[in-house]
Structures are given as C-alpha cells and as structure tokens.
C-alpha positions as CSV (number, residue, x, y, z in Angstrom):
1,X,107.2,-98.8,92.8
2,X,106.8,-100.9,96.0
3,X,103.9,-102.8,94.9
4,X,102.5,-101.6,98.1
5,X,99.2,-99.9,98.6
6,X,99.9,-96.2,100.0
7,X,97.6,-93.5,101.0
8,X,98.6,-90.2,99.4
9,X,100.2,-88.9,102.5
10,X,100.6,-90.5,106.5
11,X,100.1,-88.1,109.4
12,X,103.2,-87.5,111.6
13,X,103.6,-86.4,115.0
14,X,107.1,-84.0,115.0
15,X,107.5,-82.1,118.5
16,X,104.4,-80.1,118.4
17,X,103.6,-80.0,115.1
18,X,101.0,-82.0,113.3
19,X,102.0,-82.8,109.6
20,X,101.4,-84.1,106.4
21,X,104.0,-87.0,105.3
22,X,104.1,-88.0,101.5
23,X,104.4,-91.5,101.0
24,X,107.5,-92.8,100.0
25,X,106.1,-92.8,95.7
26,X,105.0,-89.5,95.7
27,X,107.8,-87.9,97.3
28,X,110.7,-89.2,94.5
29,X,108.1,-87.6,92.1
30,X,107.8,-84.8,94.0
31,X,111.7,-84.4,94.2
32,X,112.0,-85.8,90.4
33,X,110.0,-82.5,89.5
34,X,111.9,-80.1,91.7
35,X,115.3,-81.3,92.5
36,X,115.5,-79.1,95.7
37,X,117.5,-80.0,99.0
38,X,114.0,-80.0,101.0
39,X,112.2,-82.8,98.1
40,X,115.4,-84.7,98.6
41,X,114.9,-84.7,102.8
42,X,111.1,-85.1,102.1
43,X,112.1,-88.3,100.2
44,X,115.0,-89.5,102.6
45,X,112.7,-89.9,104.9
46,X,109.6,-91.2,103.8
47,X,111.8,-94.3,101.9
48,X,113.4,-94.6,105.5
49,X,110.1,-94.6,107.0
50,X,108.8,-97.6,104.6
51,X,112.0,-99.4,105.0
52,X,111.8,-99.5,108.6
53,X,108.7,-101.3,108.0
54,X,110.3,-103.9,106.0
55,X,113.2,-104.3,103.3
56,X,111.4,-104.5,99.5
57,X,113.9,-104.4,95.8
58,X,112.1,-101.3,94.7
59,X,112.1,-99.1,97.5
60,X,115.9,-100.0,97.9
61,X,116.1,-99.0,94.4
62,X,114.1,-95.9,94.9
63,X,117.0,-94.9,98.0
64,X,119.6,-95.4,95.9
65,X,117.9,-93.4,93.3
66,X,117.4,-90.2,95.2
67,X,120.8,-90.0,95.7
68,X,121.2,-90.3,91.8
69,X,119.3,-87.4,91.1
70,X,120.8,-85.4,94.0
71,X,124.3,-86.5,92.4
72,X,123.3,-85.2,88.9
73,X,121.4,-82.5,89.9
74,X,125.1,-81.3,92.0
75,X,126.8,-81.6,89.3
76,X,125.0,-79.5,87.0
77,X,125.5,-76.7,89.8
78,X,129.3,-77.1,89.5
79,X,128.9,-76.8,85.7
80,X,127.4,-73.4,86.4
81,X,130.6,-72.5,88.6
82,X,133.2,-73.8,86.1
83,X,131.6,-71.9,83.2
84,X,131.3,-68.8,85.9
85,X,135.2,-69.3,86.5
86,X,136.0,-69.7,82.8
87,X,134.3,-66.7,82.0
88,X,136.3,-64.9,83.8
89,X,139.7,-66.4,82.9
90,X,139.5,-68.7,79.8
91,X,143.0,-70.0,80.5
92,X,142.5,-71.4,83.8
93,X,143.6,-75.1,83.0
94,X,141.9,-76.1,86.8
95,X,138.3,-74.9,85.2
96,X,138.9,-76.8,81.5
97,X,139.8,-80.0,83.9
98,X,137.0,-79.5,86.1
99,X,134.4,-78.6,83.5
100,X,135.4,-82.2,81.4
101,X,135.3,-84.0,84.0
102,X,131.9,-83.6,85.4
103,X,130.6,-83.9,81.9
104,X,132.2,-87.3,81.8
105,X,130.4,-87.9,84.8
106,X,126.9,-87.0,83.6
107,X,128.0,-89.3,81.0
108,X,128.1,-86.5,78.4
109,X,131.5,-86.5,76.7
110,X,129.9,-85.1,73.2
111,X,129.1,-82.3,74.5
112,X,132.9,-81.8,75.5
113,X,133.9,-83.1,72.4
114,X,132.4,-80.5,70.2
115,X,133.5,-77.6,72.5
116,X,137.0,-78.7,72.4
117,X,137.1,-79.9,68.6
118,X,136.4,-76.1,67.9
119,X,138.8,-74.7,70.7
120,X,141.6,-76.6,68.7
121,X,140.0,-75.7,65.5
122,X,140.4,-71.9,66.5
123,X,144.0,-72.5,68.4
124,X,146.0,-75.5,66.7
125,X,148.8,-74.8,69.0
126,X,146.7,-75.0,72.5
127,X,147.8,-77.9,74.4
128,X,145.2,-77.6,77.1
129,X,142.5,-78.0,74.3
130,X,144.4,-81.4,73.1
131,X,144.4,-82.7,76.5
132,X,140.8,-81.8,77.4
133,X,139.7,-83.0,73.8
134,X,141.5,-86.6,74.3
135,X,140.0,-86.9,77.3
136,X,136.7,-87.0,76.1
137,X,137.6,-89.0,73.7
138,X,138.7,-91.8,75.7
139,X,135.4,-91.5,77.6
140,X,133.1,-91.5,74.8
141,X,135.3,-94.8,73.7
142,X,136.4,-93.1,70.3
143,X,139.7,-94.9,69.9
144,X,140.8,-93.8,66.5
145,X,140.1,-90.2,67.5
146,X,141.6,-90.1,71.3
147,X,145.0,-92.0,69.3
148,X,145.3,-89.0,67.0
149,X,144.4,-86.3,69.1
150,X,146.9,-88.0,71.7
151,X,149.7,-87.7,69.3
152,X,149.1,-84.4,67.4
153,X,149.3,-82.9,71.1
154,X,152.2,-84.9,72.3
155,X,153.6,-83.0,69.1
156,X,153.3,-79.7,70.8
157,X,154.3,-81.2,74.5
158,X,156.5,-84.5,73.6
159,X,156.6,-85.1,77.8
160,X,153.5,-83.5,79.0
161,X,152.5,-85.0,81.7
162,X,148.5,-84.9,81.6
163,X,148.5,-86.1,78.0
164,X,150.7,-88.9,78.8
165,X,148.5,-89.8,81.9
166,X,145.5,-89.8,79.1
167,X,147.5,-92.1,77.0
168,X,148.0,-94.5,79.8
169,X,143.9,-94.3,80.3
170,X,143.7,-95.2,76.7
171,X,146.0,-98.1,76.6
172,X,144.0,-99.9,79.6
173,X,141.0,-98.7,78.2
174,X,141.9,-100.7,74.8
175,X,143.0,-103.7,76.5
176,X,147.4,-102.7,76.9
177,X,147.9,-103.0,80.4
178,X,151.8,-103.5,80.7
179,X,151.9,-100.3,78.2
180,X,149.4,-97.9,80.5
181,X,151.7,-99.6,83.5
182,X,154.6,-98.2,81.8
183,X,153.0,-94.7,80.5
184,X,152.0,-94.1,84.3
185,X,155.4,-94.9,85.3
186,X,157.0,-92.6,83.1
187,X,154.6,-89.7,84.4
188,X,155.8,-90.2,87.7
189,X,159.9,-89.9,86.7
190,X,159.2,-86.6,84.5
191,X,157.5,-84.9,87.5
192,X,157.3,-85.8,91.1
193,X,155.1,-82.9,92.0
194,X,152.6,-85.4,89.8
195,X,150.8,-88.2,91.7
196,X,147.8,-88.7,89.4
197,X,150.4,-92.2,87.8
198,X,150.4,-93.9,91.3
199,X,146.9,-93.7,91.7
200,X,146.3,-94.5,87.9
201,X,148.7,-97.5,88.5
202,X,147.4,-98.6,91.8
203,X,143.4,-99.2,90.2
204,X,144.2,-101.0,87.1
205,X,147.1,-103.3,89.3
206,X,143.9,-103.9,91.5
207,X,141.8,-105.1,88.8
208,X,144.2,-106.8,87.4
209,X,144.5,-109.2,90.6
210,X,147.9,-107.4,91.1
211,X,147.4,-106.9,94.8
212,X,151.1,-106.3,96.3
213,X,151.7,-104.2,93.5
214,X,148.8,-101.9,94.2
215,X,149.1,-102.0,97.8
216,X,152.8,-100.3,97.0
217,X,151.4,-97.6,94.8
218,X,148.8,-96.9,98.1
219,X,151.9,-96.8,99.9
220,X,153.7,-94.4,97.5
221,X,150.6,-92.2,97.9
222,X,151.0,-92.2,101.3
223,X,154.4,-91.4,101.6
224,X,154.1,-88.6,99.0
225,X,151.8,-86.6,101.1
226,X,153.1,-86.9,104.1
227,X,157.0,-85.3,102.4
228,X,154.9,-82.6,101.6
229,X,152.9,-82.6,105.3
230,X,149.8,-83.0,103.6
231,X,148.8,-86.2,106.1
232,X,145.2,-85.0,105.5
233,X,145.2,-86.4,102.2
234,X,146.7,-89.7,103.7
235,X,143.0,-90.4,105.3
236,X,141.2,-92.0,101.9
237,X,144.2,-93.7,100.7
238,X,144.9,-95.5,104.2
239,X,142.0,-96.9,103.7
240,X,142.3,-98.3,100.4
241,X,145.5,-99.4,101.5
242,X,143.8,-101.5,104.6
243,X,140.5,-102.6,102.0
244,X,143.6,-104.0,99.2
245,X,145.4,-105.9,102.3
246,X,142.2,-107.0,103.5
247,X,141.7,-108.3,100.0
248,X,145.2,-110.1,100.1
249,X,144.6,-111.7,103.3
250,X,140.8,-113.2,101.7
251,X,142.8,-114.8,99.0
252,X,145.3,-116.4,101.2
C-alpha cells in the first residue's frame, strides 16, 4: 500500500540469530489471514521498521489497521467467553450486557436484535430481554422500534434504571438533549449505587460545548469512587477531568 518498491522479505540481525523479515505489505496479509498474536508482532514491527525510514499516509493507515483487526479479532474471543458464561447461567444480566455490547462494537446490532426479539417473544415478562433488545435498537438507529420496546419494558419496570439510562441514549441519539440531560439525572436520584448517568451526562455536556457542566459530572465521578474507596477507578476520569479543563482554558 506504500507505493514503495519492497523485496519480499529484509534480512535482520537479532542477537545471534540470522532471520527472515516480511516487509511491512506482506506481513498485514500474513496477519489478515491468521489473526494470531505472533502475525500481529510480525506486523508491528515491520510497519515500525518502514516508518523509521520515513512517515508515508498508507503505511500510517496500515498501523492503525493492525490494531483494527487485533481489536475485532479480541472481541470475537470475548464473544466466545460470554456465550461460555451464558451457557452456564442464562440469567446472568453481566453476560446479556456484555455479550450486546461487543456486538455493538463489531458494529453488529442485528444479530442482537433477532436473539433478543425471540427471548422476549418466548418471555414477554423478562425485563433484561427488553433492556438488551432496546439497546440494540438504539445502535442499529431503529427509532420507532427502540421507542416501543423502551416503553413496553418500562411497563414491567416503571423506574428501572438501565432502561431509563437507554432512554436517555435515545433522546440524544434523536436530537432531545435537555430530555436525555434530564432522563440521566433521574437515574442518578433512583439509585446512587448507579453512576452510568454521570458519565452519560458528562459526554453529551462535552459535546454539547457544555464544559463546566461536564467537568462537574467528572468531579461527581470522582467523588463517588473515592466514598466507596475505589480511588483506582478515579485514574481515567482524572484525566478526563484535566483534558475538559484543559479544553476550558483553550477557549478562554
């Protein structure tokens, strides 16, 4: 992809060994065909190798591409874990959550959609279905459909939280801001052991230029944790927290 001309493979020098080196081309094939830890190294470093050489669009693109299929390639593995897990407990909401959202990641929400659509087809009264089911929904940008399936659970659960945190995705998602604001909001005042609304609340603030406000749901996050003694979990959102302010101080 370079537009470089490449030999097949560059001898390399490592300790005492004399080896063969793929050139940077051959070795994102290679790792396209096998998707193994060792094609991804074998990659990393011939791409590092031509870089050093000289910065070039496609071999950029190619780095950041490795990484992409290393990324999908994970997350079919954790598929296979959920579905392990779920086979031995079909109940364990963790698994359901788990298992949606990596298939929203792969950017696959139909295939959640039809496994959920016959969950609640079998069990009309499971709420876990309802939320998992919305979910996808919302990803797959199916607005009449997450709206219904939104409302026919909040029929079984009139304050559950996780489908009212959905809602809120669906209202930014469909251009209600103040209303998601306000659906987060309500999350976070029907259960404090919840902090999926402050984090909900502090990315759309962001992107909606809101920056003090975000920067107080970063603090809110912050503060939660450390009640609890978690300060571990105060290391990513410190520095979102310090990247927002940052970002205040730029538009000064």
């Amino acid at each position: 992809m370079s537009g470089r001309a490449h030999s097949p493979g560059a001898r390399l020098l490592t300790g005492d060994t004399l080896c063969v080196a793929l050139d940077a081309r051959a070795a994102v094939e290679l790792l396209e065909a096998r998707g193994d830890d060792e094609s991804f190294r074998e990659a990393q470093l011939a791409l590092d190798a031509e870089l050093a050489e000289g910065e070039d669009p496609r071999l950029l693109v190619d780095r950041g591409y490795i990484h992409q299929i290393r990324g999908t390639n994970q997350l079919r593995e954790a598929i296979r874990w959920y579905e392990r897990a779920l086979e031995l407990d079909p109940s364990f909401a963790s698994a359901h959550y788990q298992l949606v959202a990596a298939y929203l990641l792969l950017g696959q929400p139909h295939d959640m959609i039809d496994r959920y659509e016959r969950r609640i087809a079998e069990a009309p009264g499971d709420l876990l279905g309802y939320r998992c089911l919305a979910r996808a929904y919302v990803a797959a940008g199916r607005w009449a459909d997450a709206s219904a399936t939104i409302e026919a659970g909040r029929r079984l659960g009139p304050d559950d939280v996780v489908l009212l945190d959905i809602e809120g995705s669906f209202l930014a998602a469909t251009g209600h801001p103040e209303e998601a604001l306000a659906v987060w909001q309500r999350t976070l005042e029907l259960d404090s052991n919840s902090i999926a609304g402050h984090y909900s609340r502090a990315f759309l603030l962001e992107r909606l230029g809101r920056l003090g406000e975000a920067e107080a749901e970063w603090e809110a996050i912050i503060a939660w944790s450390r009640e609890r003694g978690n300060e571990l979990d105060t290391e990513w959102p410190k520095r979102e927290l310090a990247r927002i302010r940052g970002s205040s101080r730029d538009r000064r």
